[in-house]
Residue frames relative to the residue before (quaternion, step in Angstrom):
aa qw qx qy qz dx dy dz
X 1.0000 0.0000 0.0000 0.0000 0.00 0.00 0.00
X 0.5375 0.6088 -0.3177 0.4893 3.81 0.98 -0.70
X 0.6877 0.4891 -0.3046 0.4417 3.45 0.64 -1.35
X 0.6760 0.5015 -0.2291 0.4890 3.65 0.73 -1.50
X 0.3082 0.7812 -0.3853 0.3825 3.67 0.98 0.04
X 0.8944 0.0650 0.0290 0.4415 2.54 0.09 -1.80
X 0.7868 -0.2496 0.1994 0.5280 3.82 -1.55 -0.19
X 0.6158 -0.5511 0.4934 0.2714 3.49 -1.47 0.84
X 0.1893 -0.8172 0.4213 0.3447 3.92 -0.66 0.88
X 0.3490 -0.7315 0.5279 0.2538 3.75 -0.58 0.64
X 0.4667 -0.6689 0.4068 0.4113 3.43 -0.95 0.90
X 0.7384 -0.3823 0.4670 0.3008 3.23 -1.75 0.11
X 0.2047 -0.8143 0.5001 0.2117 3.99 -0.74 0.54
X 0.1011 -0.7607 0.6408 0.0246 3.51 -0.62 1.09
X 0.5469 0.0336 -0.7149 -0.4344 0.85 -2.52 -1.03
X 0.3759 -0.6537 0.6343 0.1704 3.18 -1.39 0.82
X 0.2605 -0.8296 0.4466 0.2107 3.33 -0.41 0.92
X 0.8704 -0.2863 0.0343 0.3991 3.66 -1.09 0.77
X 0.7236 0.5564 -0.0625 0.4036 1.95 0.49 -3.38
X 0.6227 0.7005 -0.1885 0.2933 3.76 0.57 -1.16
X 0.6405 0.5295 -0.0909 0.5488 2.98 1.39 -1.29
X 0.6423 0.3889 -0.3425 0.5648 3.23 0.82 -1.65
X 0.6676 0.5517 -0.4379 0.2414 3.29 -0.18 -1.13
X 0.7280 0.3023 -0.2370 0.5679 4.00 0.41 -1.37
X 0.4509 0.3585 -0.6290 0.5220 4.17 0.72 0.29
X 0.7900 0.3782 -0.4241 0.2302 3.86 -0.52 -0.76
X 0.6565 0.5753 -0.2753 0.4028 3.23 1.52 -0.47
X 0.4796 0.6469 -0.2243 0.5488 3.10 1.49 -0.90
X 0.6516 0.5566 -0.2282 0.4622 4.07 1.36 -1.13
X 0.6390 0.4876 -0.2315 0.5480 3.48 1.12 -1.30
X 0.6260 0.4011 -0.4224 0.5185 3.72 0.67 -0.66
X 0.7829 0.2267 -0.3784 0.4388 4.14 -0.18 -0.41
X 0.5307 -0.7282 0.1955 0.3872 3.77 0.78 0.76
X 0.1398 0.7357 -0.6627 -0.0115 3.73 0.52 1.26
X 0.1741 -0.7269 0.6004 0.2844 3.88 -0.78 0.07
X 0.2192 -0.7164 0.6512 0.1215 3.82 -0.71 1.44
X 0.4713 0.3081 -0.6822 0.4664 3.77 0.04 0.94
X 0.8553 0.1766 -0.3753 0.3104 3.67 0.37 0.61
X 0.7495 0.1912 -0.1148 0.6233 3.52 1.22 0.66
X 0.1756 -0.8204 0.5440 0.0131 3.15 -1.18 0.27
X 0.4223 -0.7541 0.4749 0.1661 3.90 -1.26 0.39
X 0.1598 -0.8207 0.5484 -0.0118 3.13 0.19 1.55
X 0.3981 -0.6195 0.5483 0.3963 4.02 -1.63 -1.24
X 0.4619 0.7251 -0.5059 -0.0697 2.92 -1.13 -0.02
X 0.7226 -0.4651 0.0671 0.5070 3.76 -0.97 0.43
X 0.7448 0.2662 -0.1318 0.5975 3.80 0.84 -0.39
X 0.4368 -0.7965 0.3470 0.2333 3.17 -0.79 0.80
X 0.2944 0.8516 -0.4314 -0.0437 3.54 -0.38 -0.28
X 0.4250 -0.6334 0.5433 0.3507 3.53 -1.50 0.00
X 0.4319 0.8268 -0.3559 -0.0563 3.47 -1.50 0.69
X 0.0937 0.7896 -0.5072 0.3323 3.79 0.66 -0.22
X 0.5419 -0.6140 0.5029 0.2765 3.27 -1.46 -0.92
X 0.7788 -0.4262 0.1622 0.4308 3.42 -1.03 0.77
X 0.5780 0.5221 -0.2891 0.5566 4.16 1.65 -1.28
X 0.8230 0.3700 0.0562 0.4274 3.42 0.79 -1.55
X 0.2964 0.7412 -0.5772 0.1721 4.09 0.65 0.64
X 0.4489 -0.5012 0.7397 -0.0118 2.89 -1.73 1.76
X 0.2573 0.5405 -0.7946 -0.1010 3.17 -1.43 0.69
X 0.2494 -0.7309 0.6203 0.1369 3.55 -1.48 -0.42
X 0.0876 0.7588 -0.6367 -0.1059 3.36 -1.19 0.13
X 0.5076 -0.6900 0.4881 0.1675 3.67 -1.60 -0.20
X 0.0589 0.8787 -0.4587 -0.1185 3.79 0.28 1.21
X 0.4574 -0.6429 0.6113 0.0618 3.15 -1.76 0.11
X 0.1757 -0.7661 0.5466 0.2887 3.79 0.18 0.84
X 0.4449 0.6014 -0.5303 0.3989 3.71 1.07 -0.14
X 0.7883 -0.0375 0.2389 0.5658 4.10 0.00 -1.35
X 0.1552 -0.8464 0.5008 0.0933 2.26 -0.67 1.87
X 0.2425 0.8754 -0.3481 0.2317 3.63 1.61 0.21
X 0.7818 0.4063 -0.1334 0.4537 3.40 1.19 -1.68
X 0.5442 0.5033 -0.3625 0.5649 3.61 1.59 -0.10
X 0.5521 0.6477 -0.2554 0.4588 3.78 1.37 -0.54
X 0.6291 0.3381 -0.2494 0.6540 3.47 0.71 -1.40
X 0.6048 0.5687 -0.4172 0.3698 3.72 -0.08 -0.93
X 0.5506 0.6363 -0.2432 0.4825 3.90 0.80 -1.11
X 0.7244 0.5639 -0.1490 0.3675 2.83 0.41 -2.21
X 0.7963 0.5038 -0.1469 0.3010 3.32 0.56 -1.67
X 0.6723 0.3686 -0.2357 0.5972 3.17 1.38 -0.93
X 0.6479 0.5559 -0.4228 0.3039 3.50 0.33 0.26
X 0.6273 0.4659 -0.3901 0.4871 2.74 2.01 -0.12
X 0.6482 0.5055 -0.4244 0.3798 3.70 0.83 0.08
X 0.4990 0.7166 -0.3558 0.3329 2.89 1.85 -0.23
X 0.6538 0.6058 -0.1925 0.4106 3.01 1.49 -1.54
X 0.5838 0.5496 -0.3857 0.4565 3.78 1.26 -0.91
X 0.7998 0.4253 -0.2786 0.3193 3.77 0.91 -0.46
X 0.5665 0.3944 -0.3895 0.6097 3.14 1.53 -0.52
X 0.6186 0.5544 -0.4039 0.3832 3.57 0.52 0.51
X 0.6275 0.5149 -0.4343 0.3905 3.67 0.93 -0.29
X 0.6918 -0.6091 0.2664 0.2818 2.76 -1.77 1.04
X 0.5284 -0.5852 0.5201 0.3284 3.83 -0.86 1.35
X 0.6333 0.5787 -0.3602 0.3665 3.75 -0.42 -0.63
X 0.6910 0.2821 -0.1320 0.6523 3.89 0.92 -1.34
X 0.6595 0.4536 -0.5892 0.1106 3.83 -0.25 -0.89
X 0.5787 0.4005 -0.5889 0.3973 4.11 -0.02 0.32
X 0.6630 0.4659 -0.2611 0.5245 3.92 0.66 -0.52
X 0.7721 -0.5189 0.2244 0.2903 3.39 -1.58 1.55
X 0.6385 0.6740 -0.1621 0.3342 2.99 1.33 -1.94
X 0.6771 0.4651 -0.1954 0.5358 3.53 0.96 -1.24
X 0.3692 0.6883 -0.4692 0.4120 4.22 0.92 0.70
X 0.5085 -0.7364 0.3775 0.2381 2.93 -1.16 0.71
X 0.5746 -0.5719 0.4268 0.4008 3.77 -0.19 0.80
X 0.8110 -0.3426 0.2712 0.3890 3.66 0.07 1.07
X 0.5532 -0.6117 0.4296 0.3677 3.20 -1.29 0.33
X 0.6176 0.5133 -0.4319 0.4104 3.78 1.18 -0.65
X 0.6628 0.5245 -0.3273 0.4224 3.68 0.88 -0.24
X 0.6301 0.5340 -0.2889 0.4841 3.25 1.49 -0.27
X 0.5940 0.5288 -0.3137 0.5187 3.31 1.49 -0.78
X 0.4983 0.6770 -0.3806 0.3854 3.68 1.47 -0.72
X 0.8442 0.3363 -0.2216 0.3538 3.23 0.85 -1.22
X 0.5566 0.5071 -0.4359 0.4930 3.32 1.25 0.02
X 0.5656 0.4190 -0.4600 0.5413 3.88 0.45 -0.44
X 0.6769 0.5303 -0.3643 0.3575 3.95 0.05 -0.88
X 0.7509 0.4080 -0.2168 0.4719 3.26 0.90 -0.58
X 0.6525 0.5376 -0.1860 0.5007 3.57 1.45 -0.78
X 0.6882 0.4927 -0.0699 0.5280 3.08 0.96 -1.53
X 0.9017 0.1259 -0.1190 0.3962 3.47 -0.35 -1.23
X 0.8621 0.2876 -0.2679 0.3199 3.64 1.19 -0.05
X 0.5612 0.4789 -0.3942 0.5480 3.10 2.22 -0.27
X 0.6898 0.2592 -0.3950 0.5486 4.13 0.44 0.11
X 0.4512 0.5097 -0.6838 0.2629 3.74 0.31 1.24
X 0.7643 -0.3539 0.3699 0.3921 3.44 -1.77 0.54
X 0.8022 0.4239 -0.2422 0.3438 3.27 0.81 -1.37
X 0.4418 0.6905 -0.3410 0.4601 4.01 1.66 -0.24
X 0.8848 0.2504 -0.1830 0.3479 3.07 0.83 -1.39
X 0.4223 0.5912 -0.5183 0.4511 3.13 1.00 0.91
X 0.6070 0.4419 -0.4356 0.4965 3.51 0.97 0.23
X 0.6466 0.6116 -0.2924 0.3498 3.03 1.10 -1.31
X 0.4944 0.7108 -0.3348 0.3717 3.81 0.78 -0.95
X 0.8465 0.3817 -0.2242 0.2959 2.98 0.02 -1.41
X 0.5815 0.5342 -0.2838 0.5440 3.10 1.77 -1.40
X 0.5975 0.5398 -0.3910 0.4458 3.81 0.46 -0.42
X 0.6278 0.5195 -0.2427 0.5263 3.73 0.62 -0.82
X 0.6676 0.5071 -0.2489 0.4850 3.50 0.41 -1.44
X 0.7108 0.4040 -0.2021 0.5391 4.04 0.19 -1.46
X 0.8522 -0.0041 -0.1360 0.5053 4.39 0.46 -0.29
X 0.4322 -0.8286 0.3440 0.0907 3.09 0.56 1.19
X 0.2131 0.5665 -0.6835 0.4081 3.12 0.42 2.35
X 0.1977 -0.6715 0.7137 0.0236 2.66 -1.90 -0.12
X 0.5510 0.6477 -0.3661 0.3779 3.74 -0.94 0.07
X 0.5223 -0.7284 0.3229 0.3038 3.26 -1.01 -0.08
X 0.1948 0.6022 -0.5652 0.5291 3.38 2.06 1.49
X 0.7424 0.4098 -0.1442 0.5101 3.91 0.53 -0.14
X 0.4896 0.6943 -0.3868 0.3587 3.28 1.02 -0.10
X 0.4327 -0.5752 0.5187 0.4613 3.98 -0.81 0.26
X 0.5559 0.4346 -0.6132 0.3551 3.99 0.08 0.20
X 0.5215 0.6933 -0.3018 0.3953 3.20 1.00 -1.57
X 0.7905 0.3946 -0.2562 0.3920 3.13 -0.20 -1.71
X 0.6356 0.6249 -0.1116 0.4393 3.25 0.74 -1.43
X 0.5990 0.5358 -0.1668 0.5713 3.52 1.38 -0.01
X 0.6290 0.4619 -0.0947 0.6181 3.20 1.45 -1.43
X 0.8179 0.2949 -0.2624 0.4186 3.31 0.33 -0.64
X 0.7404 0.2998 -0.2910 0.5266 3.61 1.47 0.39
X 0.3852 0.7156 -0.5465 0.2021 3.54 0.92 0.58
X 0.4502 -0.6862 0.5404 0.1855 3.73 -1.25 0.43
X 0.5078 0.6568 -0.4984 0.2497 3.32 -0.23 0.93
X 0.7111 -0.6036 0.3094 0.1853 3.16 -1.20 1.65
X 0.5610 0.7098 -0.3970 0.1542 3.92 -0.32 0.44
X 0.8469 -0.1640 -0.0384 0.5044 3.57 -1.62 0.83
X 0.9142 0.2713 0.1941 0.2303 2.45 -0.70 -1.89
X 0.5238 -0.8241 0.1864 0.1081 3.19 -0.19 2.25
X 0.7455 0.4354 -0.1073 0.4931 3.23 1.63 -1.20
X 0.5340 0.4880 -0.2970 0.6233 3.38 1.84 0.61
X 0.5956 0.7151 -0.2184 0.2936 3.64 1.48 0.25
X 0.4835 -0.7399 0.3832 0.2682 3.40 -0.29 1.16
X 0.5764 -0.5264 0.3409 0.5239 3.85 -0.81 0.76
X 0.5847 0.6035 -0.4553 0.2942 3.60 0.23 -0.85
X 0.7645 0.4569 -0.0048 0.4547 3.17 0.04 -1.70
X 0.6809 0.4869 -0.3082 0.4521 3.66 0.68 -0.97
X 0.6181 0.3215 -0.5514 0.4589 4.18 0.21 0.34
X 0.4995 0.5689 -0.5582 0.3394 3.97 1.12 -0.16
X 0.8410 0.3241 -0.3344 0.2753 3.68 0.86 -0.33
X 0.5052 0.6529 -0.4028 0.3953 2.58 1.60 0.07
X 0.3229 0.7864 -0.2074 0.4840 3.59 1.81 -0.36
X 0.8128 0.3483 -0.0538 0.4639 3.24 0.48 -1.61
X 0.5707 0.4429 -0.3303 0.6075 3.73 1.41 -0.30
X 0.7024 0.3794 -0.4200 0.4316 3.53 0.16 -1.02
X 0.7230 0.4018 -0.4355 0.3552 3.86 0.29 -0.84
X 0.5240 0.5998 -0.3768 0.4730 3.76 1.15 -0.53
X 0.7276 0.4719 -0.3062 0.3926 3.78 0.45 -1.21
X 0.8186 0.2450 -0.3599 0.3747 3.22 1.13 -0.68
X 0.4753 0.5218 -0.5567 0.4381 3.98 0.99 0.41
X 0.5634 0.5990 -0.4004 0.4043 3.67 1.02 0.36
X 0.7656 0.2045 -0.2653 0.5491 3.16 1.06 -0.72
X 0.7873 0.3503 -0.4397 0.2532 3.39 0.43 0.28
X 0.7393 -0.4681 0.2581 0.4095 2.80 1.31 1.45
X 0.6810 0.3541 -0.3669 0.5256 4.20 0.61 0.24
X 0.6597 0.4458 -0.3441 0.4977 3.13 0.82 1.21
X 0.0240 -0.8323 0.5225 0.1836 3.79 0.24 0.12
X 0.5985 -0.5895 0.4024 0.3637 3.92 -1.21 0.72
X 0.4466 0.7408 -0.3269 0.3808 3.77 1.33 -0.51
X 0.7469 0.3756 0.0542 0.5460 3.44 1.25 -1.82
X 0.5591 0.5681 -0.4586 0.3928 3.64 0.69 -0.29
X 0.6346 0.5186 -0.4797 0.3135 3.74 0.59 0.16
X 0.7443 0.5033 -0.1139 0.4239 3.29 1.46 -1.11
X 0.6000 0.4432 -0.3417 0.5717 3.05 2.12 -0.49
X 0.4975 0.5497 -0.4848 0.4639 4.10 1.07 0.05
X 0.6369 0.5101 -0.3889 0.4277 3.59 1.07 -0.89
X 0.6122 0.6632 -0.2571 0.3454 3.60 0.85 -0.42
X 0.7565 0.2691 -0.1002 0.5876 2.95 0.68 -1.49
X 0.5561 0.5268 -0.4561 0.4529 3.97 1.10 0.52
X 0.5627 0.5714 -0.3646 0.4733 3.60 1.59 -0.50
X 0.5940 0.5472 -0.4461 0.3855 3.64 1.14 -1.22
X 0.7682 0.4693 -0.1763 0.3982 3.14 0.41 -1.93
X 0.8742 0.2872 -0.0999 0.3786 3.55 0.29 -0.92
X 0.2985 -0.7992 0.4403 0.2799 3.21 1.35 -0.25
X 0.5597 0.5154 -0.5426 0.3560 3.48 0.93 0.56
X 0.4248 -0.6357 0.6090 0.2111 3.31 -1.86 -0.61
X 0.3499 -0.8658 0.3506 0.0713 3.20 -0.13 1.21
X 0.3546 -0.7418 0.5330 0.2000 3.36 0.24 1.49
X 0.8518 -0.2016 0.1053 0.4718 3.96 -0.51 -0.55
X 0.7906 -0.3634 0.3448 0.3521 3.74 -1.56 0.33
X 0.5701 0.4659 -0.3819 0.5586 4.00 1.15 -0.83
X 0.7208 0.4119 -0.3442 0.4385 4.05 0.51 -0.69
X 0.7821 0.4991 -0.0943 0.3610 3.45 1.58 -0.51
X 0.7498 -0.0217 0.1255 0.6492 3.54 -0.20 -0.83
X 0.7767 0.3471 -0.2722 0.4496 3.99 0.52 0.18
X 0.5497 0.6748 -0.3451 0.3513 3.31 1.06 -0.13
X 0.6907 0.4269 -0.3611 0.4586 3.41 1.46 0.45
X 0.4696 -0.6438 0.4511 0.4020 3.74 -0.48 -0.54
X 0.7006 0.5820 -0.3232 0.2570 3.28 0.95 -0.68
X 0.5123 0.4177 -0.4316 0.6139 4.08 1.31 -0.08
X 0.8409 0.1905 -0.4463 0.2398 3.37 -0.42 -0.05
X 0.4865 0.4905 -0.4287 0.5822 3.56 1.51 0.00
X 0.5098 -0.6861 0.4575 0.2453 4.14 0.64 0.92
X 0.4865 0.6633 -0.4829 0.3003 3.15 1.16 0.82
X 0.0690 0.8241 -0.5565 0.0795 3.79 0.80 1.50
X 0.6089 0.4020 -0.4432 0.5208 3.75 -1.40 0.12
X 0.7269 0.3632 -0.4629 0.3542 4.15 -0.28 -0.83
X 0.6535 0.4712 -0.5402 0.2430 3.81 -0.43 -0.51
X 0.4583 0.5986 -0.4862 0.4419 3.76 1.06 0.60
X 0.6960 0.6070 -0.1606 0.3483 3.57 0.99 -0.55
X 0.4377 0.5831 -0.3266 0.6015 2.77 2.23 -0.06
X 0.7144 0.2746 -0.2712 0.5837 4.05 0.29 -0.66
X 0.5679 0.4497 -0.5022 0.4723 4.23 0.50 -0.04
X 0.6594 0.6291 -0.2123 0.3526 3.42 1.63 -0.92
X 0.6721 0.3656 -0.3121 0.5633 3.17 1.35 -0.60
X 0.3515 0.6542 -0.4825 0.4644 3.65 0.91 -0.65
X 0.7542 0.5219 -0.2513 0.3093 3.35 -0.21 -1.97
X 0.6936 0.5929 -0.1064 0.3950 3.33 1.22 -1.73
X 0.6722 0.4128 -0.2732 0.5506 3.37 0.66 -1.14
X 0.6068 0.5582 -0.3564 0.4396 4.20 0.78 -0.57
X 0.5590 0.5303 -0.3411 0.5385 3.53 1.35 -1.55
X 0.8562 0.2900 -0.2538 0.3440 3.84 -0.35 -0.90
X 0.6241 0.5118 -0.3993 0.4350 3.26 0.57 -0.35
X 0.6421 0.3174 -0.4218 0.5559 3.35 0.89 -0.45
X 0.6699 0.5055 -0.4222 0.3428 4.06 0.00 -0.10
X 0.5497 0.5518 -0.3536 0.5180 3.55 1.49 -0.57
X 0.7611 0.3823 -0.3369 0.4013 3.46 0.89 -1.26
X 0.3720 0.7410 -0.2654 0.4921 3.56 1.84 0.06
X 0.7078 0.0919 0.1774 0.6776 3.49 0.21 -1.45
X 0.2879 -0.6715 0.6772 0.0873 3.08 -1.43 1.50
X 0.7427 0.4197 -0.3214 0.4111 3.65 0.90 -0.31
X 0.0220 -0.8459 0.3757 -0.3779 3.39 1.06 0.69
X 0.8182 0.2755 0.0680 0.5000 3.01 -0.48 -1.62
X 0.7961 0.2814 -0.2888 0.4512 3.62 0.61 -1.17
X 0.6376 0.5902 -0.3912 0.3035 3.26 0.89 0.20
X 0.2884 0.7494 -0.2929 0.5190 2.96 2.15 -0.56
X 0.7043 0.3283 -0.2239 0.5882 3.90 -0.14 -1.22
X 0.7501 0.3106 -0.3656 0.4553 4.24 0.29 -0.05
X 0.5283 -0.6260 0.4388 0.3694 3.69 1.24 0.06
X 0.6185 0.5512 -0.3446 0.4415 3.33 1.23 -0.06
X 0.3144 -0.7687 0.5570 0.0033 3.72 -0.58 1.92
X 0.6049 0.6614 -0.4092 0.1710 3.53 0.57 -0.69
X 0.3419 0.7536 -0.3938 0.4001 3.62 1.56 0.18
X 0.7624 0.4669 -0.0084 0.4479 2.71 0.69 -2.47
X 0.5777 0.7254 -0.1143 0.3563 3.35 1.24 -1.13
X 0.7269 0.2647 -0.1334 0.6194 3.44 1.12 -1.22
X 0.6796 0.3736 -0.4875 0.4011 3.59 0.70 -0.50
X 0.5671 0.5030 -0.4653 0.4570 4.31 0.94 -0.02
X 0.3413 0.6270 -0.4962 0.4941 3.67 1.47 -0.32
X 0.9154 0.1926 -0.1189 0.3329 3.06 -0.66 -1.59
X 0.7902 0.4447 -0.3248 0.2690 3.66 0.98 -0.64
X 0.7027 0.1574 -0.1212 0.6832 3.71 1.58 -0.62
X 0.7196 0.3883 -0.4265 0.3867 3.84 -0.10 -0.36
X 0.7939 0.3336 -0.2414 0.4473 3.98 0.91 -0.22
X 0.3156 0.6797 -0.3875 0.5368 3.43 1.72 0.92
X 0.1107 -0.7529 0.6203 0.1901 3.51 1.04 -1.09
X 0.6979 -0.2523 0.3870 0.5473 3.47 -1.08 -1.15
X 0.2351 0.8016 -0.5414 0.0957 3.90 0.86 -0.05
X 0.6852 0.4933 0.0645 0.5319 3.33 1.36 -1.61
X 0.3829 -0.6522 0.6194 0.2107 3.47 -1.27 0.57
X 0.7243 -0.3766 0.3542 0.4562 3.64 -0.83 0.78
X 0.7949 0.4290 -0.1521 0.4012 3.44 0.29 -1.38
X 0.6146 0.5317 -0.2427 0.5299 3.41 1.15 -1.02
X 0.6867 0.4003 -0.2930 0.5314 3.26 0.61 -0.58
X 0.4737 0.5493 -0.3508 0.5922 4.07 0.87 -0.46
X 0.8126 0.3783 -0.2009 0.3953 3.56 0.32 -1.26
X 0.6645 0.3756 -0.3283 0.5563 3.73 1.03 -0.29
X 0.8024 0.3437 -0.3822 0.3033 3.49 0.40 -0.04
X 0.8106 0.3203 -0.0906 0.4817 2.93 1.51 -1.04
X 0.4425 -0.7705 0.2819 0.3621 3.56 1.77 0.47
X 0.7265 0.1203 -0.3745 0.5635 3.55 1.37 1.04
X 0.5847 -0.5298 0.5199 0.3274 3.26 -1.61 -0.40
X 0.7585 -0.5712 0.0593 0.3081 3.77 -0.49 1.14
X 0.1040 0.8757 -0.4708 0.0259 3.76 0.01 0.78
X 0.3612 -0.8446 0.3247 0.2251 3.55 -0.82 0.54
X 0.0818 0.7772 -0.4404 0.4420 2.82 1.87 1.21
X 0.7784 0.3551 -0.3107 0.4140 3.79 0.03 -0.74
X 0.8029 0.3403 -0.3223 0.3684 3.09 0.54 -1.08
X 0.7953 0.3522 -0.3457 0.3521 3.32 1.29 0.37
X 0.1306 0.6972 -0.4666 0.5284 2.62 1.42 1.83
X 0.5925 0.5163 -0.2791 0.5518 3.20 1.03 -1.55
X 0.8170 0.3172 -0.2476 0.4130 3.59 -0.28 -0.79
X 0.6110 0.3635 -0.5508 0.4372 3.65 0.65 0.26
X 0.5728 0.5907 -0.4491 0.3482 3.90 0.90 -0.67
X 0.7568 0.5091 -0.2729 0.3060 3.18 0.72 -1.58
X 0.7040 0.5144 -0.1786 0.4560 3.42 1.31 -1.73
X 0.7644 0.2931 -0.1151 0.5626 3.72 0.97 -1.22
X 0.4831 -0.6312 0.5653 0.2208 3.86 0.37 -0.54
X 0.6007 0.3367 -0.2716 0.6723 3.44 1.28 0.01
């Protein structure tokens, strides 16, 4: 109801051309501190981070239509990037020096996408650099604008293009599928038509074909079953990680609005990327953020951001 409030959002006008894109994603990288003498930003059809700890690959996928979803995409993997070129040199051949699970990895890529590149205070950096790289101007480009765009709520396909709201509904819709799969009250024949189902409950859409549906990810057919839970423990995780570092570091945030991460940066240095696996999930929750993981904050976070209350 809040959203419908206010003025209708009109898409963005392109085309935004590739180079352009790539260009303010790599800049946009150097500002939250990837270091390309160890990695680079390649394409392909799904994003992702990977390689090795000397050598991270991330990637994303652009669209001369919006150039937003090739942006956030950037964004996101640079923050898991950042958790690896961050672990502690001394352990990384030895168990200890591992990355705290995969929900803690997902933590840092949502923490960095999520809670600091769609804050109020990003996109006042972001603006200008956006204007400047496709030469607009006005107040389609404006940080309200943008800042609108990058928090609107609406229901659709495709999981890795989803707004916080909406995005545990798909995660929802895999986890209950994954497990009538493995325990066998599901058969692999039927899992397209039963994903279409349980995407109508939740989402109220209709799934036009299998790419908008049960295939549009990599992770079932690369036999990666059980992870798409780690994406909502991830954001959980995330919203807990920053709030306690803002309430840490007053310059945070204002550094956020100058493009300048190195606040936010050193205190994930010291509080989850140089822990390695030293720590249990929780332990590590408990030393930085003075509990063990609840879903109380992060759904704090979403009533401020979405409602204002």
């Amino acid at each position: 109801m809040r959203q419908k409030e206010l003025p209708a959002i009109q898409p963005l006008n392109g085309p935004f051309p590739v180079d352009d894109q790539r260009r303010i994603g790599e800049q946009l990288m150097k500002a939250v501190g990837f270091d390309f003498n160890q990695g680079r930003l390649d394409v392909s059809l799904h994003p992702f981070c990977g390689g090795s700890t000397g050598d991270v690959r991330i990637t994303t996928r652009y669209s001369e239509a919006n150039f937003m979803s090739a942006l956030m995409g950037v964004l996101h993997e640079t923050g898991h990037a950042l958790y690896e070129q961050g672990r502690p040199e001394k352990w990384r051949r030895q168990p200890v020096g591992l990355a705290r699970g995969m929900s803690m990895h997902e933590s840092q890529s949502l923490l960095i996408e999520m809670q600091a590149c769609r804050s109020r205070e990003f996109v006042t950096y972001l603006a200008p650099l956006v204007q400047e790289t496709f030469q607009g101007e006005g107040a389609a480009l404006s940080p309200e604008y943008l800042h609108r765009i990058l928090t609107k709520v609406e229901p659709g396909f495709i999981r890795v293009d989803a707004d916080e709201i909406t995005y545990p509904a798909h995660i929802l819709v895999r986890y209950k599928l994954e497990k009538a799969l493995i325990a066998g009250d599901l058969q692999i024949q039927d899992l397209p038509a039963a994903f279409n189902e349980e995407v109508k409950k939740l989402l109220n859409l209709t799934v036009p074909n299998d790419s908008l549906g049960c295939l549009q990810d990599i992770h079932w057919p690369g036999g990666a079953w059980g992870y798409f839970p780690s994406y909502t423990l991830g954001a959980m995780t995330a919203a807990q990680l920053f709030k306690a570092a803002c309430q840490a570091d007053a310059d945070i945030l204002p550094g956020l609005s100058k493009g300048d991460f190195a606040p936010l940066r050193e205190w994930l240095r010291a509080n989850v990327h140089a822990k390695g696996s030293l720590m249990t999930t929780d332990q590590l929750l408990v030393a930085g953020t003075g509990r063990p993981l609840t879903a109380e904050v992060f759904r704090t976070h979403l009533r401020e951001r979405y409602l204002g209350r």
